[in-house]
Backbone bond lengths (Angstrom), bond angles and torsions (degrees), N, CA, C in turn:
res aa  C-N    CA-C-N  psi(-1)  N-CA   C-N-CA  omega(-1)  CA-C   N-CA-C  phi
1 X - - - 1.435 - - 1.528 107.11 -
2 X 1.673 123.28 129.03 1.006 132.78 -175.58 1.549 107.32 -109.95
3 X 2.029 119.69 150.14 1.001 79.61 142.56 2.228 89.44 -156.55
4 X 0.760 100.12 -171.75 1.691 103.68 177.55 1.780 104.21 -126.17
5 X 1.506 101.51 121.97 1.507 82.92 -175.21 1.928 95.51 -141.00
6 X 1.371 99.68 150.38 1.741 89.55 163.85 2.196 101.70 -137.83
7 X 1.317 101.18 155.71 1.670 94.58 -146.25 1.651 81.26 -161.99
8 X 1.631 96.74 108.49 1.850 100.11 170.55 1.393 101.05 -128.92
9 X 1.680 101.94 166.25 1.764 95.93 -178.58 1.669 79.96 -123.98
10 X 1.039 114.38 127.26 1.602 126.34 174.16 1.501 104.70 53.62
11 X 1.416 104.62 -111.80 1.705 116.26 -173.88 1.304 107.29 -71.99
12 X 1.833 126.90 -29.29 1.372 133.10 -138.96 1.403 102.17 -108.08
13 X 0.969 116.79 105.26 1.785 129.25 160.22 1.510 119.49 -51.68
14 X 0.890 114.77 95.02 1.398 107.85 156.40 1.304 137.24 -72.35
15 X 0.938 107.63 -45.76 1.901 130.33 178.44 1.162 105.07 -131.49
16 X 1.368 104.41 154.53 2.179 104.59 -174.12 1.578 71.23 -161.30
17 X 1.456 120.59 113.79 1.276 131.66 163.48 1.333 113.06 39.55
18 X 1.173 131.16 56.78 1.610 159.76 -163.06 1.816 98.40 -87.08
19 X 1.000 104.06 92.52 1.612 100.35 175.33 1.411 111.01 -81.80
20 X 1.477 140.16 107.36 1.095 150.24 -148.90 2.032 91.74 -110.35
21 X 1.214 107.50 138.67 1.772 107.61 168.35 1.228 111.63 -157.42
22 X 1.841 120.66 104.88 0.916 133.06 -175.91 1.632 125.45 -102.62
23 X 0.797 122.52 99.90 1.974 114.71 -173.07 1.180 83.72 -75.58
24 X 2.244 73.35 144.29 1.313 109.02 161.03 1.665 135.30 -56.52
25 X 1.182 135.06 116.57 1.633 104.92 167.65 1.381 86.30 106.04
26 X 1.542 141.65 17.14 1.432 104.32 -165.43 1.938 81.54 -157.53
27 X 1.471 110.38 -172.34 1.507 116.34 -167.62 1.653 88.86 -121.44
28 X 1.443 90.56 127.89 1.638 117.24 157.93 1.285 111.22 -111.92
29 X 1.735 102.28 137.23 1.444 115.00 171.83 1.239 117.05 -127.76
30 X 1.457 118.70 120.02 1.292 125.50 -147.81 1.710 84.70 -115.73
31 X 1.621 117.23 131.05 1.326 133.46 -175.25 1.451 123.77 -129.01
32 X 0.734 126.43 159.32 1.438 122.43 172.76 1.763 110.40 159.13
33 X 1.327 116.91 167.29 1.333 118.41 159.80 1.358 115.94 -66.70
34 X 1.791 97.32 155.07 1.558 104.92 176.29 1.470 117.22 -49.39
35 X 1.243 139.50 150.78 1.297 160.64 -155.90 1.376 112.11 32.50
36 X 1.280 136.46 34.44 1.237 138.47 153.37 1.554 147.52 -46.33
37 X 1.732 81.51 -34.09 1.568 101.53 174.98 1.654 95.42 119.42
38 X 1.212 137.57 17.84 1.763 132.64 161.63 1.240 118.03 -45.24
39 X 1.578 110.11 -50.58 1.516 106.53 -174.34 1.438 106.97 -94.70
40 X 1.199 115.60 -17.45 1.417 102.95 176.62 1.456 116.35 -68.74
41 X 1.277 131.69 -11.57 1.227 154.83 -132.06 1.433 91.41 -114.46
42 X 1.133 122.32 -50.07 1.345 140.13 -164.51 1.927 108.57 -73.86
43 X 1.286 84.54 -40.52 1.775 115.97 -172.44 1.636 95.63 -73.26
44 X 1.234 118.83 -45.74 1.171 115.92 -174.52 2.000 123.35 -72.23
45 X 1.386 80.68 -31.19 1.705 97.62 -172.71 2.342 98.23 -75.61
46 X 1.522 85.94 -17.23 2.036 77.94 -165.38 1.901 91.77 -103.62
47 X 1.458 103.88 23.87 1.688 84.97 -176.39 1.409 125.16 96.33
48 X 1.605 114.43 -28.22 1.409 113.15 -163.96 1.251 107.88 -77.94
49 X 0.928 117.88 -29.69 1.742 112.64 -170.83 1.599 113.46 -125.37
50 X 1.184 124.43 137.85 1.297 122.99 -176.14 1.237 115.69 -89.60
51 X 1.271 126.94 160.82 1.696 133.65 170.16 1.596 109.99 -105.33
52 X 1.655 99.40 161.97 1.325 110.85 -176.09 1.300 96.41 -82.02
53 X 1.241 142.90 -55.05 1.193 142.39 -177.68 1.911 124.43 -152.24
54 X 1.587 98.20 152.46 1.544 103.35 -155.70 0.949 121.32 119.07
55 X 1.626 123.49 -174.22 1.506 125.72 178.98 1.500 100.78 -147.55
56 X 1.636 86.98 145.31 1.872 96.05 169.61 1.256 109.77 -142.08
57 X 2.053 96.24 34.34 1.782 93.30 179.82 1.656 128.48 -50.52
58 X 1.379 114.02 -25.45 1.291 126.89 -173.06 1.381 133.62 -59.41
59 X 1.246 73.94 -23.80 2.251 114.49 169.53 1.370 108.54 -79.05
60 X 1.579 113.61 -66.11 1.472 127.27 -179.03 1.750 108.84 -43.71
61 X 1.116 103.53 -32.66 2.161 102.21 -161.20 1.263 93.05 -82.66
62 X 1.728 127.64 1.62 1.405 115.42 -158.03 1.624 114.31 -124.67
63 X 1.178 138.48 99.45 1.572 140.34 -176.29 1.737 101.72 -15.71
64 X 0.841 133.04 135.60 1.139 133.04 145.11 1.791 134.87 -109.78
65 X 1.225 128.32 178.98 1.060 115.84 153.19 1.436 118.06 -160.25
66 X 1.403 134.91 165.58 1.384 128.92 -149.44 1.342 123.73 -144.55
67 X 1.583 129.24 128.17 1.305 115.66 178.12 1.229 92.74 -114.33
68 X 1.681 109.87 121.66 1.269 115.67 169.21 1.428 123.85 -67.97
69 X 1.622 132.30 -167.36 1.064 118.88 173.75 1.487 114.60 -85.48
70 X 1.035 115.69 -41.30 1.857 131.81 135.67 1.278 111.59 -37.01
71 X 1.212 101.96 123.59 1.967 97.59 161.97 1.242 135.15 -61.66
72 X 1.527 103.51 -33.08 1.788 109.23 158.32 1.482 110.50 89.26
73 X 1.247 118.48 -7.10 1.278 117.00 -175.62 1.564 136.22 -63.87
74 X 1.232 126.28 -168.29 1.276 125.19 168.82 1.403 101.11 -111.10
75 X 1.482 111.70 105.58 1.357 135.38 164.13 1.725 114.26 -39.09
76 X 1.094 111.29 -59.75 1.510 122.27 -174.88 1.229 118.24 -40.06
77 X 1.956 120.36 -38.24 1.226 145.05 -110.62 1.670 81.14 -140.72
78 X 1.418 102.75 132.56 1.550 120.39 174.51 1.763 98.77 -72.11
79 X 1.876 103.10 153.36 1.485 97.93 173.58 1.367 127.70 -40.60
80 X 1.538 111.51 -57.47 1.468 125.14 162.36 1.521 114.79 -35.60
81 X 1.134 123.67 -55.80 1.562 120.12 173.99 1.888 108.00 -40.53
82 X 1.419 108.94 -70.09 1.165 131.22 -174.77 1.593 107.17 -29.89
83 X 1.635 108.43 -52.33 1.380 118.97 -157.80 2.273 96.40 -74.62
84 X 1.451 86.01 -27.06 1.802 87.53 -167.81 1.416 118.31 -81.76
85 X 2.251 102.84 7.32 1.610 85.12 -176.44 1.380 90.21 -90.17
86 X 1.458 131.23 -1.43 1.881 111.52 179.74 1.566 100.60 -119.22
87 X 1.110 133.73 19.88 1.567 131.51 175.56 1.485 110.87 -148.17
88 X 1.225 122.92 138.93 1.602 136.69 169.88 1.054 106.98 -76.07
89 X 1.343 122.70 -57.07 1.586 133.55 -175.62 1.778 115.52 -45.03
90 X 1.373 121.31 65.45 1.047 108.74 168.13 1.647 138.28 -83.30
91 X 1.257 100.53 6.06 1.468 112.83 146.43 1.333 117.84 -49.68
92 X 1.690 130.35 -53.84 1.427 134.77 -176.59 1.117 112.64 -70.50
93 X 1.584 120.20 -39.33 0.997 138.95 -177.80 1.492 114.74 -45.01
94 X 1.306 104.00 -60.69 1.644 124.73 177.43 1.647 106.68 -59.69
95 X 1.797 91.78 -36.38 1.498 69.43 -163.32 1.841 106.28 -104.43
96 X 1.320 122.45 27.24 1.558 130.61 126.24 0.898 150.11 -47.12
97 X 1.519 94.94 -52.81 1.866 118.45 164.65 1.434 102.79 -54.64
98 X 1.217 119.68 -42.14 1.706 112.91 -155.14 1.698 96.82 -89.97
99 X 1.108 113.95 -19.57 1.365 122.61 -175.02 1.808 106.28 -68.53
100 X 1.504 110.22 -33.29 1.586 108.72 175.65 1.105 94.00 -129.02
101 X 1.612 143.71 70.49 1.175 150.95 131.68 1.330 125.91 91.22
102 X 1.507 115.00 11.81 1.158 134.09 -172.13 1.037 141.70 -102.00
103 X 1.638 89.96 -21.25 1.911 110.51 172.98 1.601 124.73 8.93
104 X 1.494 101.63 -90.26 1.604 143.03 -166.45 1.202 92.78 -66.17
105 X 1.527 147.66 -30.67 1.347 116.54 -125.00 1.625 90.40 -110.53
106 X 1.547 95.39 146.12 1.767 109.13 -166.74 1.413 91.44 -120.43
107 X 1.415 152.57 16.64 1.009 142.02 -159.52 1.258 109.63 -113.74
108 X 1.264 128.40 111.46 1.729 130.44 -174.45 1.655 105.00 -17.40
109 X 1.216 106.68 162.96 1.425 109.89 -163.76 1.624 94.40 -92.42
110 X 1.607 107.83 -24.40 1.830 110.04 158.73 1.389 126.37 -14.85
111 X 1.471 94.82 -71.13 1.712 106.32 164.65 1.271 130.22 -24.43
112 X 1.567 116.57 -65.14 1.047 138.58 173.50 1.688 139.31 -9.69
113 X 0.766 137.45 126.55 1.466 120.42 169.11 1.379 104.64 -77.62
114 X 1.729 115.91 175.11 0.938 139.71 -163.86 1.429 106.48 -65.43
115 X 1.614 115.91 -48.00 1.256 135.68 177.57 1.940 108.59 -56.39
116 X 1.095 108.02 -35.87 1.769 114.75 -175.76 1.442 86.25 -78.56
117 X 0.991 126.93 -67.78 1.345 119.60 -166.94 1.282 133.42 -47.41
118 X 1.254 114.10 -52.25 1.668 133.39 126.00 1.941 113.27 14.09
119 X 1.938 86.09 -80.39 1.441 79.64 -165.23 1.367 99.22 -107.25
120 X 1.324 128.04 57.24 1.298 133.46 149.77 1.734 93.62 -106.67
121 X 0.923 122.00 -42.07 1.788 120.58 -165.67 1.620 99.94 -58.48
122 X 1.181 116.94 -52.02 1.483 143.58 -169.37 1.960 95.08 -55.12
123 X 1.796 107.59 -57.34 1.507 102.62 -168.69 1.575 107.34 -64.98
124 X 1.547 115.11 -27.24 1.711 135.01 -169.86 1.529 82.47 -55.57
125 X 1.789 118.40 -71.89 1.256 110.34 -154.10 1.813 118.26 -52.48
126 X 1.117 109.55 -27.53 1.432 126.17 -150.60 1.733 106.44 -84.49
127 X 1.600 102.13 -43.70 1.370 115.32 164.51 2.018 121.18 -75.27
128 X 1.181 82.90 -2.53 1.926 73.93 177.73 1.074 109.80 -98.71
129 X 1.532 119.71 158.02 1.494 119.88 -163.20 1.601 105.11 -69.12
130 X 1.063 139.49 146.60 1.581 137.18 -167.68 1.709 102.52 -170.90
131 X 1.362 104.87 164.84 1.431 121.51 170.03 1.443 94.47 -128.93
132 X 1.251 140.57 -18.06 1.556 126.69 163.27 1.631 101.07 -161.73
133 X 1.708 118.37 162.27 0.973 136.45 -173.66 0.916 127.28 -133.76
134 X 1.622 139.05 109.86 1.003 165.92 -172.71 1.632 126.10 -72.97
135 X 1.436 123.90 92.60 1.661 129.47 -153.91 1.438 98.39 -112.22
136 X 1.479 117.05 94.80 1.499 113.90 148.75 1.473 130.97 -75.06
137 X 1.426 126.60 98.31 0.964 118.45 -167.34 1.359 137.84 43.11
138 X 1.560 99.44 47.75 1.261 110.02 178.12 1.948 152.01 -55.03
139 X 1.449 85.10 -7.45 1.289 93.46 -164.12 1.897 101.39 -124.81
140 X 1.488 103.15 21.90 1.531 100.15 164.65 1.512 127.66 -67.94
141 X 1.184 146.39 137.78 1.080 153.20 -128.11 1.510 132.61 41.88
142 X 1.659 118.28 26.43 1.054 117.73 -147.21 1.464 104.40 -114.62
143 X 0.899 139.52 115.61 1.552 127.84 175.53 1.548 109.27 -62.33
144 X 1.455 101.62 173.97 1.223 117.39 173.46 1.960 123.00 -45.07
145 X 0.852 101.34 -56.92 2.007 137.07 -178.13 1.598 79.54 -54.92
146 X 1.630 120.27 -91.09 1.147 134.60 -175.67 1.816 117.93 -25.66
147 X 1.566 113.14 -39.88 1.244 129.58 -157.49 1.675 82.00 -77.46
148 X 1.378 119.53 -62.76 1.410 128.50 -147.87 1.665 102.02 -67.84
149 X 1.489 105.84 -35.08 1.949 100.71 -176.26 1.697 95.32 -82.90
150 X 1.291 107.77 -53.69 1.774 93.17 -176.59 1.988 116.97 -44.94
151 X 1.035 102.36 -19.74 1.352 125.38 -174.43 1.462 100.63 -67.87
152 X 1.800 123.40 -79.70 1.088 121.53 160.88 1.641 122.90 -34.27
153 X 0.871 123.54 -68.19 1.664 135.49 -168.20 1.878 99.88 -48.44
154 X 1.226 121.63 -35.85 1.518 116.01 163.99 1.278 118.37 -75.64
155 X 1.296 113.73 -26.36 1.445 110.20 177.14 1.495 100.69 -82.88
156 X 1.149 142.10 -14.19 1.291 143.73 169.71 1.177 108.93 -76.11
157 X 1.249 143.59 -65.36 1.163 142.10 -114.28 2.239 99.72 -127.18
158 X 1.477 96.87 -14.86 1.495 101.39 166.62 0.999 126.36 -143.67
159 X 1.625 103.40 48.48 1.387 126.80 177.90 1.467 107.63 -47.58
160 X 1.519 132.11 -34.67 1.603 120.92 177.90 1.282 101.93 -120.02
161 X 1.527 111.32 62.99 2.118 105.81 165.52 1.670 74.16 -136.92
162 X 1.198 82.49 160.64 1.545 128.56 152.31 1.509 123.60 -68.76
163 X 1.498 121.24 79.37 1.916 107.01 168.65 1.668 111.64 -120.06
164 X 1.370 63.90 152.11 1.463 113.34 -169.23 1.746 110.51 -104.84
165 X 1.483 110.41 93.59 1.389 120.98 -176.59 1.735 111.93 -108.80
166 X 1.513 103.61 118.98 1.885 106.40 155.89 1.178 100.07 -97.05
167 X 1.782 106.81 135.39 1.693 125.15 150.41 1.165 95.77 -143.99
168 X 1.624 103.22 152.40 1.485 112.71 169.87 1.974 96.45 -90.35
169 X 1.311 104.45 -8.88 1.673 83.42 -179.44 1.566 106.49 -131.29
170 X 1.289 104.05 124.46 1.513 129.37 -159.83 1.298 99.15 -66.40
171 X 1.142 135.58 -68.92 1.250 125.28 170.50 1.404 131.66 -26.05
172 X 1.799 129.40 -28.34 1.213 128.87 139.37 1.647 112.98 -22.99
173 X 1.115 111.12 -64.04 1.658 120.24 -169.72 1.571 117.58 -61.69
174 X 1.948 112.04 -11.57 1.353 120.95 -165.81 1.895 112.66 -51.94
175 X 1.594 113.92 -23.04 1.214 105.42 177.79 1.345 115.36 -112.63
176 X 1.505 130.01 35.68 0.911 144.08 129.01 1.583 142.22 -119.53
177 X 1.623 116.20 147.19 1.446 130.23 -171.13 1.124 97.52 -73.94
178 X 1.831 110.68 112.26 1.316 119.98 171.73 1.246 99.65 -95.50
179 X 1.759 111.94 140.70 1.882 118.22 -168.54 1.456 91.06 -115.45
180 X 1.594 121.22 -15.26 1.746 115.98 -173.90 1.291 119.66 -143.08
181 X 1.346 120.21 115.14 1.685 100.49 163.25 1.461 104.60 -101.03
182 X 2.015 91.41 167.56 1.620 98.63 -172.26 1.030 89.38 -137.55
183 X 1.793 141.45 138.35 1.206 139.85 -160.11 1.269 108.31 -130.41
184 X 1.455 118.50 88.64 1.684 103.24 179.83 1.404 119.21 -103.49
């Protein structure tokens, strides 16, 4: 997936004909210092945000799905709820939750710590229908233990998408085969 993009917020350039090249099937890690343009980058590739000039149709024709840096969820709504507004399969569903410690739990995702919340956003992205997935800083609140199974379970579970991960700390990425960096 290609794309050429240029993207300013008032005076501030972010991109000025930014040739972006992401393979299919494989892990991009998109880096840079804070306010560089990472998340905007991210925003741009899922639709949310438009560019001044260029194209990123190649992105647009393609399902995506997204873990924000926020989990984004519905508070009200038990993990299991959360996971069933983008998947039928609540067999997998259940048996995700139980896979990172969550099984049983009926208690609004409110409750939650930062870390539960975390990897409910992460199972949301993984279970919705997609051709690639988009990780803003996915693994904040996450311990070590936590980092390494959420780690596996993407490499399981989107063995044929395309993701696309920002961290400022590389070591997040240690249990996955990065095939691209992107340096903005």
């Amino acid at each position: 997936m290609e794309g050429i993009i240029s993207k300013k917020f008032k005076e501030k350039v972010l991109f000025d004909n930014f040739h972006l090249v992401i393979p299919e099937y494989k892990i991009t890690w998109i880096k840079g210092n804070s306010g560089k343009g990472k998340t905007t980058l991210l925003r741009i590739l899922a639709g949310l945000e438009s560019i001044d000039s260029g194209e990123v149709t190649d992105f647009l024709k393609r399902r995506c799905s997204y873990v924000f840096q926020e989990p984004r969820l519905i508070e009200h709504y038990s993990a299991l709820d959360n996971l069933l507004l983008v998947t039928k399969d609540e067999a997998k569903a259940k048996a995700l939750l139980l896979e990172i410690g969550l099984g049983e739990d009926k208690l609004p995702v409110s409750k939650f710590s930062g870390g539960m919340k975390s990897r409910v956003a992460i199972l949301r992205a993984l279970l919705a229908p997609s051709d690639f997935i988009l990780f803003d800083e996915p693994f904040n609140g996450l311990d070590s233990d936590n980092k390494t199974l959420i780690s596996k379970i993407i490499l399981r579970e989107a063995e044929n998408k395309t993701l696309i991960f920002v961290t400022h700390v590389e070591q997040d990425l240690a249990g996955l085969t990065v095939n691209n960096v992107i340096s903005v």
